[in-house]
C-alpha positions in Angstrom: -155.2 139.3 84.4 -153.2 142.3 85.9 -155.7 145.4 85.9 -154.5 148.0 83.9 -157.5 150.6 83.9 -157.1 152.1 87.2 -155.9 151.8 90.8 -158.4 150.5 93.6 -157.8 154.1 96.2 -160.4 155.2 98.8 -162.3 152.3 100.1 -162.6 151.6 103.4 -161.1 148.4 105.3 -163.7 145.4 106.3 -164.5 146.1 109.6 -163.1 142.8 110.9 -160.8 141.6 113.4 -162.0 143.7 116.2 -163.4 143.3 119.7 -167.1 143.8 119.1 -167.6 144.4 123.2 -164.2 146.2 124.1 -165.2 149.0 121.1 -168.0 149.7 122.7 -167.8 152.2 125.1 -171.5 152.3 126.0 -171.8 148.6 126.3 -169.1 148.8 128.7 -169.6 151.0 130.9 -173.1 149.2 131.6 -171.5 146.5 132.4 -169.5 148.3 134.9 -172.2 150.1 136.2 -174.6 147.3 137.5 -172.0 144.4 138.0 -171.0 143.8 141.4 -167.2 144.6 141.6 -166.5 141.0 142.6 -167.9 139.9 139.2 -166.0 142.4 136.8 -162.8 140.3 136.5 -164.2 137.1 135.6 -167.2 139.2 133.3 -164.9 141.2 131.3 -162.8 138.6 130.4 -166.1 136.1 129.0 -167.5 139.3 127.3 -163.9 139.8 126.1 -163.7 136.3 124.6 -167.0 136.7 123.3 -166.6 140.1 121.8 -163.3 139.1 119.8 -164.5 136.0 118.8 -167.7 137.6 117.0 -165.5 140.7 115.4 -163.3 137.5 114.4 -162.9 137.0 110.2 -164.2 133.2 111.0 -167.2 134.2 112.4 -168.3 136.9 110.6 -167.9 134.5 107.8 -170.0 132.1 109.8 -173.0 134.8 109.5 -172.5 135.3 105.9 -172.8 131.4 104.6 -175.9 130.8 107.3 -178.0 133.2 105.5 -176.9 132.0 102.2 -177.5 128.7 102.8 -181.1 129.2 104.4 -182.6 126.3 106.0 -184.0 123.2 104.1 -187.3 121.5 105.0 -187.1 117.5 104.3 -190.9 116.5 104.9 -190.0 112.3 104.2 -187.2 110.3 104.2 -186.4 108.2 100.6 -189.0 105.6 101.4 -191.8 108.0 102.3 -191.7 107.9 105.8 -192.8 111.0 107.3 -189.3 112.6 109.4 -190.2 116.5 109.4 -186.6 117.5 109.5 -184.7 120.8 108.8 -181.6 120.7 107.2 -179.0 123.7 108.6 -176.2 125.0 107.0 -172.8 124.0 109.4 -172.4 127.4 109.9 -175.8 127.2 112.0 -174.7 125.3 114.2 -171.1 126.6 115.0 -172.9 129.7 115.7 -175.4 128.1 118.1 -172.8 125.6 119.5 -170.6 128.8 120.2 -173.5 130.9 122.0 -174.7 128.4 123.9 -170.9 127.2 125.6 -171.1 131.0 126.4 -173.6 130.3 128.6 -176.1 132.5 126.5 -178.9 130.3 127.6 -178.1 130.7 131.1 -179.1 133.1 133.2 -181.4 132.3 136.0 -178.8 130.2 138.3 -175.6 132.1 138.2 -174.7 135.7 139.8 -175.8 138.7 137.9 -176.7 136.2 135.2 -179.5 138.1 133.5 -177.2 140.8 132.8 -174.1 138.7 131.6 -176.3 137.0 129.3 -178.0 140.3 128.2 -174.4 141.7 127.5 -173.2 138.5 125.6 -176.7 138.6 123.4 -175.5 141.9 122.2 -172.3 141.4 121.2 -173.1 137.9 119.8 -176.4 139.0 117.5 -173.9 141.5 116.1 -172.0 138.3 114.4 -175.5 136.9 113.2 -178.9 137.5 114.1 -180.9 134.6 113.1 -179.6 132.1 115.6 -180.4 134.4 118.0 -184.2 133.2 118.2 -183.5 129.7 120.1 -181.5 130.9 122.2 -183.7 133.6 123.4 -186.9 131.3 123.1 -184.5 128.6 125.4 -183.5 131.1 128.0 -186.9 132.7 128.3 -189.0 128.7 128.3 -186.8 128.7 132.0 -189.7 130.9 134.5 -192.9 129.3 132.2 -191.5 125.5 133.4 -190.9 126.6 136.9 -194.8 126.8 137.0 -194.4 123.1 137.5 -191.9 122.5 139.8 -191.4 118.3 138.4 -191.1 119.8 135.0 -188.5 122.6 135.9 -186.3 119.8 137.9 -186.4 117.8 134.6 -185.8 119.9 131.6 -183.8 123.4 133.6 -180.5 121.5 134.2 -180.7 121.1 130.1 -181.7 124.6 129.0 -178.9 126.0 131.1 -176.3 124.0 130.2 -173.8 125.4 128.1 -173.2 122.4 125.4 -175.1 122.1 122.2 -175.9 119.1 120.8 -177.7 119.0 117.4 -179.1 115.6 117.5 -183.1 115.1 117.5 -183.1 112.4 120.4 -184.7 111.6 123.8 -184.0 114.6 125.8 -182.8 112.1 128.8 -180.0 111.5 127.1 -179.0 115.2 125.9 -176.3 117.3 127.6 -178.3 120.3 126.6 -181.4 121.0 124.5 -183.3 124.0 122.7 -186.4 125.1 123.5 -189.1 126.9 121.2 -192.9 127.9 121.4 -195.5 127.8 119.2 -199.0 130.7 120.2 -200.2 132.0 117.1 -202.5 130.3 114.9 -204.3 131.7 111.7 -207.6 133.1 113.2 -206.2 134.6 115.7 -202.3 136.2 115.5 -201.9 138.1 118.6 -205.3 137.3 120.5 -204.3 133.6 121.4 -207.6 133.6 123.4 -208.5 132.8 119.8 -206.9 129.7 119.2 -208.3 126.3 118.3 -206.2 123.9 119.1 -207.4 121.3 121.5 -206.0 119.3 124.0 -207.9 116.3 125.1 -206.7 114.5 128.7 -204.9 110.9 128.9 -205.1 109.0 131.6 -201.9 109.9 133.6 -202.0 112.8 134.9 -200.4 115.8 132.9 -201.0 114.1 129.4 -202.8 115.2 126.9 -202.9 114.6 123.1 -203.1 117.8 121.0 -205.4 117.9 117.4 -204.7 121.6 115.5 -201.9 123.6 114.4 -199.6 126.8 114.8 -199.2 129.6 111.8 -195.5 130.6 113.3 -193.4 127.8 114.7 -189.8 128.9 114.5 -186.7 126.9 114.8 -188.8 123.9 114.2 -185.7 121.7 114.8 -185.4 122.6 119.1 -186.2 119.7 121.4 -189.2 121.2 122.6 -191.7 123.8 122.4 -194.5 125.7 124.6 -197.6 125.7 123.3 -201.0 127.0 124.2 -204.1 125.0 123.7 -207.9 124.8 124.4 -208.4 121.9 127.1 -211.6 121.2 128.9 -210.4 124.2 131.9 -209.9 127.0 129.2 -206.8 128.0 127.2 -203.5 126.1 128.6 -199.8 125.6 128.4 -198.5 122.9 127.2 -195.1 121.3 127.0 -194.3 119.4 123.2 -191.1 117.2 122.9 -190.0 116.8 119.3 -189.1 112.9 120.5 -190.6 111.0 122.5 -189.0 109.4 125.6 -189.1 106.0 124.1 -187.1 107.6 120.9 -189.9 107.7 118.5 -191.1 110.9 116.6 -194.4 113.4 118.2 -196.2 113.7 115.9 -195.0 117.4 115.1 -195.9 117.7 110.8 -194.0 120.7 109.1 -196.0 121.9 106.4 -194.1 124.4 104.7 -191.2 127.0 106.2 -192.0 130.7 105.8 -190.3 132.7 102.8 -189.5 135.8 105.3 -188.1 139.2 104.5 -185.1 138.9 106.6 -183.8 136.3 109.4 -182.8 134.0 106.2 -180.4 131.8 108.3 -183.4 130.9 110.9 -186.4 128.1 109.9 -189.7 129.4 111.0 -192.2 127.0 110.4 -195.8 125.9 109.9 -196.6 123.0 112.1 -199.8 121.0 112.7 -200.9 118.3 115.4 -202.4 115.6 114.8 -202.7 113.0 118.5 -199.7 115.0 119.4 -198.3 114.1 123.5 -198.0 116.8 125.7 -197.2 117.3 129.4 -199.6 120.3 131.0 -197.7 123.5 132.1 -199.3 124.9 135.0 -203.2 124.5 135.5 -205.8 124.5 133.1 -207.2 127.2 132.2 -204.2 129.3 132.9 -201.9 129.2 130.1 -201.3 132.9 129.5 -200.8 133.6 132.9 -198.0 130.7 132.7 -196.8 131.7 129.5 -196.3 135.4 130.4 -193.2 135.0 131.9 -191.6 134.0 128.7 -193.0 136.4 126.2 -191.5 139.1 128.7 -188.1 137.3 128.4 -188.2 137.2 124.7 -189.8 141.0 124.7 -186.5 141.7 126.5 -184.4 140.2 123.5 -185.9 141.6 121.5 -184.7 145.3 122.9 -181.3 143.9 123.2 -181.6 142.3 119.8 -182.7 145.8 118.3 -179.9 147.2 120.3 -177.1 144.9 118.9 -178.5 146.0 115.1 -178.2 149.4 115.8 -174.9 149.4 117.5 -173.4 147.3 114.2 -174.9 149.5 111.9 -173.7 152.3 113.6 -170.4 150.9 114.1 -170.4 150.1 110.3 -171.4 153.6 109.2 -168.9 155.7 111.5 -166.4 153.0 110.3 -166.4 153.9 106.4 -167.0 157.3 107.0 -163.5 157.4 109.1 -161.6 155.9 105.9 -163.7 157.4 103.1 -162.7 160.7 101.6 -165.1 163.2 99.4 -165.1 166.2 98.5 -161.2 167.6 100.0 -161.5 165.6 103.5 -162.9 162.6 105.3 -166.5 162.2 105.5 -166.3 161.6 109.4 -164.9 165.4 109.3 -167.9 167.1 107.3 -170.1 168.7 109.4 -173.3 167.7 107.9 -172.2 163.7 108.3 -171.0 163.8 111.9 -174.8 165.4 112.3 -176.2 162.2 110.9 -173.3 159.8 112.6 -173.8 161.5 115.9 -177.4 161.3 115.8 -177.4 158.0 115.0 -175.0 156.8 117.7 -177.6 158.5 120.5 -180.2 156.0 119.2 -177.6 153.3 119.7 -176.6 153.9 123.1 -179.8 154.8 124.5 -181.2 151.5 123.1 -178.0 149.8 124.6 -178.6 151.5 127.9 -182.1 150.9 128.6 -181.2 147.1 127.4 -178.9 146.7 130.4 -181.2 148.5 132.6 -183.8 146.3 132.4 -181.8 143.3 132.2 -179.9 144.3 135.7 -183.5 144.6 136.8 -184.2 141.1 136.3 -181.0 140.1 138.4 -182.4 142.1 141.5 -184.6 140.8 143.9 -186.5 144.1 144.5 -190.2 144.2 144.6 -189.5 147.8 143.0 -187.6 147.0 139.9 -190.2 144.4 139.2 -192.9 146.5 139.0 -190.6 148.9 137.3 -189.8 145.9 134.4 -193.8 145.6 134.6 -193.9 149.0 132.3 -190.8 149.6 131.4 -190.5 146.3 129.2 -193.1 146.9 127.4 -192.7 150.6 126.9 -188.8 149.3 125.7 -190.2 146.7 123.5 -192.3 149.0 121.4 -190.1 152.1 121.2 -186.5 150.6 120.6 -187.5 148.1 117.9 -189.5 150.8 116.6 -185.9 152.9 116.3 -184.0 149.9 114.5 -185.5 149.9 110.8 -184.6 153.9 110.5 -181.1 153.2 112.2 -180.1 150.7 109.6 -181.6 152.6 106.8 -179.8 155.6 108.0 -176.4 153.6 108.7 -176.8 152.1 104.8 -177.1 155.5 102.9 -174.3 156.8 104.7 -172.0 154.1 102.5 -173.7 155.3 99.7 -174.1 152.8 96.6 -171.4 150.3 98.5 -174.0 150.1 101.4 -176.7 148.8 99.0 -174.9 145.9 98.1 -175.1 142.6 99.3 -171.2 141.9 100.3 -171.4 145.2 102.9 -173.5 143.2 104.9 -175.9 146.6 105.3 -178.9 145.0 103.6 -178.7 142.2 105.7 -178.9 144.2 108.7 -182.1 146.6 107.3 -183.8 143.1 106.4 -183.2 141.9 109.7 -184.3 145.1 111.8 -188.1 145.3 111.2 -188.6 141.7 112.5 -188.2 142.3 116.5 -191.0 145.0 116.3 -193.1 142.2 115.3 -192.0 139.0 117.4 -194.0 138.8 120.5 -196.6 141.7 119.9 -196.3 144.4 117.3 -196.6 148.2 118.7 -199.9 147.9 118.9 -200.0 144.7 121.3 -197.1 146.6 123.5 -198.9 149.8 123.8 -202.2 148.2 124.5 -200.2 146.3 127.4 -198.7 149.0 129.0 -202.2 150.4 129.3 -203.2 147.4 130.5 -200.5 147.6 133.4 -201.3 151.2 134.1 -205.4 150.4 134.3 -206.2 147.3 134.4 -208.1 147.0 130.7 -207.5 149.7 127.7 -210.8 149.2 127.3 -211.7 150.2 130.4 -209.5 153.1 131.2 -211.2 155.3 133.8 -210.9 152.4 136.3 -207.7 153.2 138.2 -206.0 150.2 137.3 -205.1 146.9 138.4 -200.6 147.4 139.0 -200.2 150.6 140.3 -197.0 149.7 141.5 -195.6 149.8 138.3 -196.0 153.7 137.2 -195.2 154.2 141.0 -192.1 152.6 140.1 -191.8 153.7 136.7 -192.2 157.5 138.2 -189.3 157.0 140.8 -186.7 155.7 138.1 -187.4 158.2 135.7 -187.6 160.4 139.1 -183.7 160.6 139.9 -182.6 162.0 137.3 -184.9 165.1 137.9 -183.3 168.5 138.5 -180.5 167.7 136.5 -182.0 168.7 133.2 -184.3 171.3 132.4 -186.0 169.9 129.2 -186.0 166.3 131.1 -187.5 167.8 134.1 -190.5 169.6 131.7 -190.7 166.1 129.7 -191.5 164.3 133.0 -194.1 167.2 134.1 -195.5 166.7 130.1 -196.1 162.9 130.9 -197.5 163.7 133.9 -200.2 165.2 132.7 -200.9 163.0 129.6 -201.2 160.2 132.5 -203.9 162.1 134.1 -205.9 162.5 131.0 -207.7 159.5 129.9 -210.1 161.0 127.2 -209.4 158.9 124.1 -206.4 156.7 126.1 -206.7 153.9 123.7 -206.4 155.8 120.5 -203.2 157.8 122.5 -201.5 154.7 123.4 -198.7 154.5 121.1 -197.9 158.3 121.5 -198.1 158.2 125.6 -195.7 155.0 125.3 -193.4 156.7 122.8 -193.1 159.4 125.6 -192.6 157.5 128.5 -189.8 155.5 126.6 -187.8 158.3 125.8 -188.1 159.5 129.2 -187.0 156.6 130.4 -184.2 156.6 128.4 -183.1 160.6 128.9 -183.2 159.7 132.7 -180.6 157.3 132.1 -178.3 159.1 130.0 -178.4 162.0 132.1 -177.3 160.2 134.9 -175.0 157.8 133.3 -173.9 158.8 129.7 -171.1 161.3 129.2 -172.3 165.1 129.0 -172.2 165.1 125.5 -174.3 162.9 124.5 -177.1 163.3 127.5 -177.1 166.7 126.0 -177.9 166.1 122.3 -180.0 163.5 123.4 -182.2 165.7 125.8 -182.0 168.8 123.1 -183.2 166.5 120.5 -185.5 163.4 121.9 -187.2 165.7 124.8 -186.6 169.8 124.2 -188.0 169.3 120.8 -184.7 170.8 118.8 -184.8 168.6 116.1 -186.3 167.4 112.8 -187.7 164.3 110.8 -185.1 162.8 110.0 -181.3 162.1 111.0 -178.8 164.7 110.6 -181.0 167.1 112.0 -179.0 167.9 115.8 -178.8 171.3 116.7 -175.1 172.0 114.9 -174.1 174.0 118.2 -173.4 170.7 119.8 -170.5 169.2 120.8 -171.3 166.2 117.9 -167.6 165.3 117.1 -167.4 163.8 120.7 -170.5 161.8 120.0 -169.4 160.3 117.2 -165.9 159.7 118.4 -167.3 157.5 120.9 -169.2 155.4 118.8 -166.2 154.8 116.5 -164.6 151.5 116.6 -160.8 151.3 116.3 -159.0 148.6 114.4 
């Protein structure tokens, strides 16, 4: 029926059919900035592909029936025969099949490949963020396996490779797999020293068969998993293949998948073993030590994952407010608007470039920048996925009532954005560990610690940006002296790391970002001109350019 009682005026257009990378200036220029010029060509045309592809209707539709259609657990098949299967939606695994033939599972064999994945995960995670978990938990499995060199010549070639394949099979025969982990158990969350689970040795050498469970087991469907358990040495690594090389099922029992706030699209499972085969990963005894190199990989997603949220809910909010008119003009054009849109668009870009940062430090072979990722990750880690949840809260209200429902796509953002503050060590775990890399034990602080390379190299990044702003230049001298002060470190953690992270990140945009925004940033973040909540930038600031820059064009 024809409508008759009014005229649809003054929406805004979806935000769709767009190049999510090429509209992002920030993003960009990162790129640009640590690629090697021989590399540009070929990079900007993947992250090209990439980025139009995830602005693409198809995709974006993709994102929308994944989450709709969450995962199904089947426990047995019609007979009663135990299979412990999840069921995806096909728009699961168009996503992953896409991601992975972008080579966003491979990073540690090609040039600059930490930073060409990093890229890639942002754009990519702004199409849909669920699927993003294997593929992080995949890329990041890569330095834990090289702790045994047989087991890294047998499964790398496979977690690199850029085909999917969906199939629960032998591995042997797979052109690529998925990779997950499995650390937590319900006694002990965080402190896996904790954990239960034991591992009792077969006769060939490596085997073991596991007895116990884990409390968060996501993407339960990958072809493997990581896994710590108590053998006769102490807590170990282990390495867990859904099937078995003769083609039969480890035993690998779901019991139930997690009803989560957010990452619908994603299975996240409870699993138990029961004579479950296992490879060891590294020696007995050692498992955290082998495993570390993974949760640092996956801390690092989980910046860039923060990062991609932000910049779509940004992109989203500057977006309707550049269509929608109130009160005699566009919204983008009211003063009190472009506050909060600029202010949230600093958040975004210094998120996106301390991301890159880090992730160019991976690709170097400096001793320096890895000492510098030492602090800096974890410092990153607990301070930019801190920064999401208020982004996307912010980014909502600015669409008013149309940002509260479901078909905007905001609340599936704000679900999603608390959830990388959590994976792989809440703030608490983060700012405990960049004590821990500053002095050996928080709970032992007035020993001088243990990796004093790392503030040394933390010091000398934030370090050259100095002189070039007075409020960063009386920041750094302000963390310099909370550094010296250890009375009651423990109990200062989170507000010494909140410090150092936004130092961090002022050093970068002074040097890097346009003037603009290392200004507002600085004035805000480190001289102290600015209040609770967004929208509050000193109004003197040139805040239309801010916001300009953030805006996507379509």
């Amino acid at each position: 029926m024809a409508a008759t009682t009014h005229t649809v005026t003054n929406q805004a257009p979806p935000l769709v059919g767009y190049d999510v990378y090429g509209a992002d200036r920030a993003l960009g220029e990162a790129v640009e900035r640590h690629l090697p010029a021989e590399l540009l060509d070929t990079v900007r045309a993947e992250l090209g592909e990439l980025g139009r592809s995830a602005g693409s209707a198809q995709v974006q539709e993709w994102g929308v029936l994944a989450n709709e259609n969450p995962p199904r657990l089947r426990t047995h098949d019609r007979y009663g025969n135990r299979i412990d299967e999840v069921e995806f939606h096909p728009s699961w695994h168009r996503l992953l099949g896409h991601a992975v033939s972008s080579g966003l599972t491979d990073a540690w064999g090609r040039p600059s490949g930490h930073l060409r994945r990093a890229a890639g995960f942002l754009v990519w995670t702004q199409a849909e963020a669920g699927h993003g978990c294997p593929l992080s938990m995949t890329h990041a499995a890569v330095p834990a396996l090289r702790a045994d060199p047989g087991l890294a010549a047998e499964w790398e070639p496979r977690l690199t490779s850029h085909v999917y394949d969906e199939e629960l099979r032998p591995a042997a025969g797979k052109p690529g797999v998925l990779f997950g982990m499995g650390m937590t158990e319900k006694q002990g969350g965080s402190d896996v020293r904790a954990n239960t689970t034991r591992a009792e040795p077969l006769s060939a050498d490596g085997e073991y068969l596991l007895t116990g469970h884990k409390w968060f087991c996501s993407a339960p469907m990958c072809d493997g998993f990581l896994v710590l358990a108590q053998a006769a040495g102490g807590l170990t690594c282990f390495l867990v293949p859904r099937v078995l090389p003769d083609g039969t099922r480890n035993v690998f029992a779901i019991q139930r998948l997690k009803d989560k706030l957010g990452n619908r699209s994603n299975a996240s499972s409870e699993v138990e073993f029961d004579g479950t085969w296992a490879r060891r990963v590294g020696e007995e005894g050692r498992g955290v030590r082998t495993i570390i190199e993974m949760v640092a990989a996956t801390r690092l997603d989980c910046v860039i994952g923060s990062a991609a949220l932000m910049r779509h809910s940004v992109a989203q909010a500057v977006h309707h407010a550049a269509y929608r008119s109130a009160f005699g003009g566009k919204l983008i054009e009211k003063p009190l608007m472009r506050n909060v849109l600029a202010d949230l668009a600093l958040e975004s870009e210094a998120a996106t470039t301390l991301a890159l940062r880090l992730a160019a430090a991976y690709d170097s072979d400096s001793e320096q920048d890895r000492a510098f990722l030492r602090l800096a990750v974890p410092a990153a880690k607990y301070w930019v996925t801190k920064r999401c949840t208020p982004v996307a809260a912010e980014a909502l209200e600015c669409l008013g009532g149309n940002g509260y429902v479901e078909e905007s796509g905001m609340p599936r953002l704000l679900r999603e954005s608390p959830l990388n503050s959590i994976w792989e060590g809440s703030g608490n775990v983060q700012a405990l560990d960049v004590l821990r890399a500053l002095w050996g034990s928080p709970h032992a602080a007035g020993r001088r610690g243990s990796e004093p390379q790392a503030l040394n190299a933390f010091l000398q990044e934030v370090g050259q940006a100095r002189g070039a702003d007075h409020r960063l230049d009386a920041a750094i001298k302000d963390l310099l002296t909370e550094l010296a002060d250890l009375e009651g470190i423990e109990a200062r953690a989170r507000r010494l790391v909140e410090r150092m992270a936004l130092v961090l990140q002022g050093s970068m945009l002074v040097r890097w970002a346009p003037s603009e925004v290392a200004d507002a940033f600085c004035g805000s973040r480190l001289g102290g001109d600015w209040g609770t909540a967004f929208g509050t930038l000193p109004h003197t600031l040139d805040l239309a350019s801010v916001v300009d820059r953030a805006r996507v064009e379509i």
